[in-house]
C-alpha positions in Angstrom: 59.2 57.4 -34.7 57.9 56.8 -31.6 54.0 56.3 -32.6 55.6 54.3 -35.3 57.3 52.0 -33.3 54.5 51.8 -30.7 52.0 50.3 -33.7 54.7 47.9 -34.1 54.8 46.6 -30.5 51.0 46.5 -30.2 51.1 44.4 -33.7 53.5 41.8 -31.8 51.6 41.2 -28.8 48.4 40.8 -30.7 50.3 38.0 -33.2 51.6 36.8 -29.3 48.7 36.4 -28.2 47.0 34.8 -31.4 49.5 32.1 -31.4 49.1 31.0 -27.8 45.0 30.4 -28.9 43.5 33.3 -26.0 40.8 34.7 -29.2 37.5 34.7 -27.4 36.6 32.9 -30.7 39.4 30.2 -30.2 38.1 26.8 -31.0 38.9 24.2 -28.1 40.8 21.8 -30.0 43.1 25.3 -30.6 43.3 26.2 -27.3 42.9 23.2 -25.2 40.2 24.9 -23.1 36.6 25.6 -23.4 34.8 27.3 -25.8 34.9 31.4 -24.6 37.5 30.9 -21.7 39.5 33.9 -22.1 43.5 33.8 -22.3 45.5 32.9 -19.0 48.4 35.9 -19.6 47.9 39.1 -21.6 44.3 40.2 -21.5 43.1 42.5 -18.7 40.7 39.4 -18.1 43.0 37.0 -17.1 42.7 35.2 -13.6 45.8 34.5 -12.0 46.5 31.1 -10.9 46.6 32.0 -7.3 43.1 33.8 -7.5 39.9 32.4 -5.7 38.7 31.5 -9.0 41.6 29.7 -10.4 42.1 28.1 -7.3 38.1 26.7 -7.7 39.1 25.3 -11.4 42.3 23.7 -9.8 41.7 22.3 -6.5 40.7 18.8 -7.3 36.6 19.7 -6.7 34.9 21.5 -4.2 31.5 21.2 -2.5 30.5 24.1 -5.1 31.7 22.9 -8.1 29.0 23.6 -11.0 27.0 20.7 -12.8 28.5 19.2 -16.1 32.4 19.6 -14.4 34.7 16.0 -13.1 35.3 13.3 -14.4 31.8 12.9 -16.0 31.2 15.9 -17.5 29.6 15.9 -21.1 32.0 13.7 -23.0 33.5 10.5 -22.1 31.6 10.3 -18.8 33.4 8.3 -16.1 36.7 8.8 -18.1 39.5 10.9 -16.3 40.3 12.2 -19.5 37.6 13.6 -20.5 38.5 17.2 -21.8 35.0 18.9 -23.6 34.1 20.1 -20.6 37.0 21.9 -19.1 38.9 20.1 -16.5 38.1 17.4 -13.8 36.5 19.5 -12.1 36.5 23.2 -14.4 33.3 25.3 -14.3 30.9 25.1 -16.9 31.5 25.8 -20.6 31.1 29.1 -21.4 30.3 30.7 -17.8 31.4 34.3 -17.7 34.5 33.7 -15.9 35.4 30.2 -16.7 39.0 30.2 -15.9 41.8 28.4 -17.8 44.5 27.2 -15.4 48.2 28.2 -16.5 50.8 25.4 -17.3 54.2 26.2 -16.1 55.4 27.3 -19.6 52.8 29.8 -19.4 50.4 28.3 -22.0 46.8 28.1 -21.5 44.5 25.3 -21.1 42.9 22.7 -19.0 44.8 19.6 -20.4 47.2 19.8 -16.9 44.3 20.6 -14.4 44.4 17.8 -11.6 42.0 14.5 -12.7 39.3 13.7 -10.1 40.4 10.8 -8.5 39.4 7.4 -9.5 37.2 6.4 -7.2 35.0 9.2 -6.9 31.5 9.4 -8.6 28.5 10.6 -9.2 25.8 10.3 -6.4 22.0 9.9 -8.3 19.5 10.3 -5.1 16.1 8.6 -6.7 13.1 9.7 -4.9 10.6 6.7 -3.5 7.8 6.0 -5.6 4.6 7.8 -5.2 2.3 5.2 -3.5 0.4 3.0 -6.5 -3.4 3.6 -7.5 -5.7 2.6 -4.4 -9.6 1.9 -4.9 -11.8 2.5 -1.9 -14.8 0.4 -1.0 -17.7 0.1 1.4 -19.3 -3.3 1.9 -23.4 -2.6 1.1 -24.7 -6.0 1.5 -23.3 -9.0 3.6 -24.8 -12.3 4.0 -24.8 -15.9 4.8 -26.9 -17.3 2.4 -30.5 -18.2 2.3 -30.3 -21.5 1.3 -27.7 -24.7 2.3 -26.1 -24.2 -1.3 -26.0 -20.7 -1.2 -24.1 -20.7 1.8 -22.1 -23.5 0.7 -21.0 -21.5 -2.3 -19.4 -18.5 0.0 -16.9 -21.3 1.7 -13.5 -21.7 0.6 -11.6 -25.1 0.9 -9.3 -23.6 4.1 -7.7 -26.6 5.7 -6.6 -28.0 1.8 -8.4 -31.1 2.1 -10.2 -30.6 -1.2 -13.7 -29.9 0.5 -15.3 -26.8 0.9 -15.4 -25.1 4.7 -18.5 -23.1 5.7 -19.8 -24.7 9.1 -21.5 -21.6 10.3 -22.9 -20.8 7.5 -24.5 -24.8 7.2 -25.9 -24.1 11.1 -27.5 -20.8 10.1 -29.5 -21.9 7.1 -30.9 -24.9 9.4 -31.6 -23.0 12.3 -33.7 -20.5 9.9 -35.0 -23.5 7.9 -36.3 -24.6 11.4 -37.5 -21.0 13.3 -38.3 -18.7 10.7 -35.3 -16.7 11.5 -34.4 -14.8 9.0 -30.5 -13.7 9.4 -29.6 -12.2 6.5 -32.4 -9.6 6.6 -31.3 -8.6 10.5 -28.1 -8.4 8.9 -29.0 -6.3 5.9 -31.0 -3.6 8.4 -27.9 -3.4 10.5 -26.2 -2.6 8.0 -28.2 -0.1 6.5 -28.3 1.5 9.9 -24.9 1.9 10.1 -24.4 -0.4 13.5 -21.3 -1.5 11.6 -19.4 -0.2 8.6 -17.0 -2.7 7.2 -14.2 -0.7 4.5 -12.5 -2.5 1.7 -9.1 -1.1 0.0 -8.0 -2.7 -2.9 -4.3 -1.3 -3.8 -3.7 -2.4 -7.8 -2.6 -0.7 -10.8 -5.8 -1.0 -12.2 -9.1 -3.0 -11.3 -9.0 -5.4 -14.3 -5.1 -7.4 -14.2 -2.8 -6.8 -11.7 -0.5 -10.1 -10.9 0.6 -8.5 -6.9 -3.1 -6.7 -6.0 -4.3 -7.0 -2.2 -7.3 -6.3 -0.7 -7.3 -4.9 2.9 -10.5 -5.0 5.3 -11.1 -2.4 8.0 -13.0 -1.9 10.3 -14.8 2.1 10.1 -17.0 4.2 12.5 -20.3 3.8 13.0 -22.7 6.2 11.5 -26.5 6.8 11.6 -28.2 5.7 7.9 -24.9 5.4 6.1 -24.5 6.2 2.0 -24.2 2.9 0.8 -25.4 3.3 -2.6 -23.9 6.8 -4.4 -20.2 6.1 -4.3 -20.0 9.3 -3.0 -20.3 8.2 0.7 -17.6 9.3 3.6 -16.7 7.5 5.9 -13.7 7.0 8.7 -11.5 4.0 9.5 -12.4 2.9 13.7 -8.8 4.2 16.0 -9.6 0.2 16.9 -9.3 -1.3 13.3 -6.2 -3.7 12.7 -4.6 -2.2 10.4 -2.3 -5.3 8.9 -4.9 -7.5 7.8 -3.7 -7.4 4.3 -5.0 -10.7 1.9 -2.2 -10.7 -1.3 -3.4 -11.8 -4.4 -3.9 -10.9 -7.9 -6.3 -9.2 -10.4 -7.4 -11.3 -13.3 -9.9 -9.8 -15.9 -11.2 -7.9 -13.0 -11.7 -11.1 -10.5 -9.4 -10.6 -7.3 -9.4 -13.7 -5.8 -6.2 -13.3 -2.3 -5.8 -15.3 1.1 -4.7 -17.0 2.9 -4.3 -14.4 5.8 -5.6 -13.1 9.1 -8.2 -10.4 9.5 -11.0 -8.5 11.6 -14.5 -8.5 10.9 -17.8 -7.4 13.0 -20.7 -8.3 12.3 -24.2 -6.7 14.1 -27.9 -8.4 13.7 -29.6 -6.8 16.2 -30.0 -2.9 16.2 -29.1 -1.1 19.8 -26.6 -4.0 20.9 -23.0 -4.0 20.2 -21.5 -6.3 16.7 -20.1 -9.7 17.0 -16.1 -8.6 17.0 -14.5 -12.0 15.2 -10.7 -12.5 14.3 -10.6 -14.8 11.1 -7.0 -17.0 10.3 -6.4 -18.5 6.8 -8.9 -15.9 5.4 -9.8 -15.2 1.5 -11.6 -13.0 -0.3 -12.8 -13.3 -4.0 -15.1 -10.8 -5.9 -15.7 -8.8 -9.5 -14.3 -5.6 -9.2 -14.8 -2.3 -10.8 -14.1 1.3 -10.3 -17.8 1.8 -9.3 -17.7 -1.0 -6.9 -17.5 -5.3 -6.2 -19.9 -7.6 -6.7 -20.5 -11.5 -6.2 -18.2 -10.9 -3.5 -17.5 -13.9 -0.9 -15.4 -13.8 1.9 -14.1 -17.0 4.4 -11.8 -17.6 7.4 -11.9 -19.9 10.3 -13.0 -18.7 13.8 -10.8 -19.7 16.4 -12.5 -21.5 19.3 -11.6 -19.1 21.7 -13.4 -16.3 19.8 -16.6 -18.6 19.3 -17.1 -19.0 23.2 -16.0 -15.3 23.8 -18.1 -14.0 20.6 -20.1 -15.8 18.3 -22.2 -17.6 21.0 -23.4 -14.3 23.0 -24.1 -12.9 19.9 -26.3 -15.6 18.5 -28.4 -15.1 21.8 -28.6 -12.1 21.0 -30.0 -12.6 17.3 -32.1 -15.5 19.2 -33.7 -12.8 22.0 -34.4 -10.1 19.3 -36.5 -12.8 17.4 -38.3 -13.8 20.5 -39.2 -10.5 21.4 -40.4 -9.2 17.8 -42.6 -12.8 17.2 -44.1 -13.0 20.4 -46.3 -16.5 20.9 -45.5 -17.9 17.3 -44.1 -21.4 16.3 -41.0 -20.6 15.8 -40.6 -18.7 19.5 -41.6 -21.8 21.4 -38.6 -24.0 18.9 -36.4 -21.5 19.7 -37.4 -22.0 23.4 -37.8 -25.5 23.4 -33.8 -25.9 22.3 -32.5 -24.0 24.5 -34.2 -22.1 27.7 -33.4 -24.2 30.5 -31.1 -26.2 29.1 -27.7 -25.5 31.5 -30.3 -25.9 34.4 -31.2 -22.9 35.1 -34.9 -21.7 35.3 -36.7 -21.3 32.2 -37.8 -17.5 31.8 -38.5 -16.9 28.2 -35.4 -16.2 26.7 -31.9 -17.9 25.4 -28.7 -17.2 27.4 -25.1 -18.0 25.9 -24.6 -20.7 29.0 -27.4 -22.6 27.6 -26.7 -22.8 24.0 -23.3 -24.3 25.3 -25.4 -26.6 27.4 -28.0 -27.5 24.4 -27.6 -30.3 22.2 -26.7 -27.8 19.4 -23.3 -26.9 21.0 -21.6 -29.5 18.8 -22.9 -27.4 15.4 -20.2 -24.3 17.0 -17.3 -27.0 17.5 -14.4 -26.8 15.6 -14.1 -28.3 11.8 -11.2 -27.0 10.6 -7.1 -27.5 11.6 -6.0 -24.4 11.1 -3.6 -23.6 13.5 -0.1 -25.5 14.8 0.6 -26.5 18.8 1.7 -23.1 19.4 -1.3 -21.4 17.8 0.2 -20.4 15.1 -1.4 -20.4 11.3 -0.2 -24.3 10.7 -1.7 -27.7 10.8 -1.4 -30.5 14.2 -3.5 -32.4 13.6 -6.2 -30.9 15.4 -9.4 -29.0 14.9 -9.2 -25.9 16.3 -11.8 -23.4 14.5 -15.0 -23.0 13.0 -15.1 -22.3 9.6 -17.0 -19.5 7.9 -18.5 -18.2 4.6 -19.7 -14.7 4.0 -21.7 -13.4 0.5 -20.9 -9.8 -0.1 -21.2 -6.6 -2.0 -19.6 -3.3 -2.2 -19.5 0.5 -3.6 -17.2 3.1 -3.9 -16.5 4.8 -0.6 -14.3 8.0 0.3 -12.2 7.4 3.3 -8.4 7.9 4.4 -6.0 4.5 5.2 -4.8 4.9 8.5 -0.5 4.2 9.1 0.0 0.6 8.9 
């Protein structure tokens, strides 16, 4: 009898506790929990509600509550009563030991677990961007011109008054027209020397249309017989480079055409004595771009006055004294001589000093042409000229360097 009545109770709790939905194969619009949580009273697995796991389904969230739990877990996300997943904030569907919370009439399931509050959400940290494609460049050929239209077609209209700016460029061509002086081959075997590396960065999505390219000039280390050609060539950006001479512009069936802005450039014509440093406002560049490299390349800005006395003038004795010294006793030595030694009132001796360029009659071809800057020497307009404008032919080739931290 007593075996027999011992069946009976175990057949009673079983029905007891198939009617309060705490199967392990209990559906959860049955039980009004998750899929496998096990039964809140009557199995050995049951949690009590005051047990560090019940206490984790019930508290209103914790700093270690599991991914898919709150108020926007799986279904109806952002609604507080969103149920599929368990409560507000009720461990994961089908963990191990999901726990149910108990209502007070002993029944299980989540439909009474506390709601995350209304105004809490979801926090999505989105990583920066990776920096966009880059395209690096060394200039391998760099030129005024060798004619008055060639040099005219490097200028760029700077001050807006419809006419192409290129000054320097005009007073070169002459003065080589008049000596023999061949500039653009001085600065060709400079160049090639490695007296000065100039380095081009063209940041773009790609080098055929981009609407928000730049191109960025700096200024690199000086190397012995550089690798101009290969596009295989390494090079390094000077510790003295500016590094926020940045020209915006865009890419248009590979043309970028940017400006106006400010940048550095150096220039070097004579082999053993230091470049011509210059500091270009209301600059441009424009050039055919590939992967491989840039070609038909011109570059413009004005000089500022200051720069042109400081600079440009020392440096064109310079360029003035190398000729002198390689074309000893020819015609265009004794031009060259005739325009300017002596000409501050010092005694003549053979060569061309800055103080007597400024002195010469040819001091008026490195005035000012261009207003580019307001009355506090700012880019701007006043009214007056205040720098000398300048056109530059170029080419480039694919170079392997590293952008310094703006």
């Amino acid at each position: 009898m007593r075996a027999y009545m011992w069946v009976l109770g175990a057949a009673a709790l079983m029905l007891g506790a198939s009617g309060c939905g705490g199967s392990s194969n209990a559906s959860p619009s049955d039980a009004g929990g998750t899929v496998d949580a096990r039964t809140a009273t009557g199995t050995p697995d049951a949690k009590p509600s005051g047990s560090p796991d019940a206490a984790r389904a019930s508290d209103g969230g914790t700093a270690d509550a599991r991914p898919g739990s709150g108020a926007d877990a799986a279904t109806g996300v952002g609604s507080p009563d969103a149920r599929t997943g368990g409560g507000s904030d009720a461990p994961i569907a089908g963990s191990p030991d999901a726990p149910i919370s108990e209502s007070p009439d002993g029944s299980a399931g989540a439909a009474d677990a506390p709601e995350t509050p209304p105004d809490s959400q979801v926090v999505i940290v989105v990583p920066d961007a990776p920096p966009g494609p880059v395209f690096h460049y060394v200039m391998s050929s760099i030129k005024f011109g060798a004619t008055a239209d060639e040099a005219r077609s490097f200028g760029f209209d700077l001050d807006g008054d419809g006419k192409v700016d290129n000054a320097l460029g005009a007073t070169v061509t002459a003065v080589a027209g008049l000596t023999g002086l061949v500039v653009d081959a001085m600065l060709e075997a400079a160049l090639t020397a490695g007296s000065v590396i100039l380095l081009d960065a063209l940041h773009a999505d790609n080098v055929t249309d981009d609407p928000s390219a730049d191109w960025q000039i700096f200024l690199g280390d000086s190397i012995p017989n550089p690798d101009l050609t290969s596009g295989n060539g390494g090079f390094t950006v000077a510790a003295t480079s500016p590094t926020d001479g940045i020209l915006t512009g865009s890419l248009t069936a590979g043309q970028f055409a940017g400006g106006p802005s400010q940048i550095a450039i150096a220039l070097a014509f004579v082999e053993g004595r230091p470049p011509i440093h210059l500091h270009l406002i209301a600059a441009h560049v424009q050039t055919d771009v590939t992967e491989a490299g840039c070609t038909g390349g011109k570059l413009g800005g004005g000089i500022p006055e200051t720069d042109v006395h400081a600079q440009l003038i020392p440096g064109v004795a310079d360029i003035l004294n190398a000729y002198i010294a390689a074309h000893p006793g020819s015609g265009g030595v004794a031009i060259i001589l005739g325009f300017f030694d002596g000409k501050d009132g010092s005694m003549k001796n053979g060569m061309v000093e800055a103080a007597e360029i400024e002195a010469s009659a040819f001091a008026n071809l490195f005035g000012p042409d261009v207003d580019l800057l307001d009355a506090d020497g700012q880019p701007g307009h006043d009214g007056v000229k205040d720098s000398l404008s300048l056109g530059l032919g170029f080419a480039c080739t694919k170079a392997v360097f590293t952008e310094p931290a703006p």
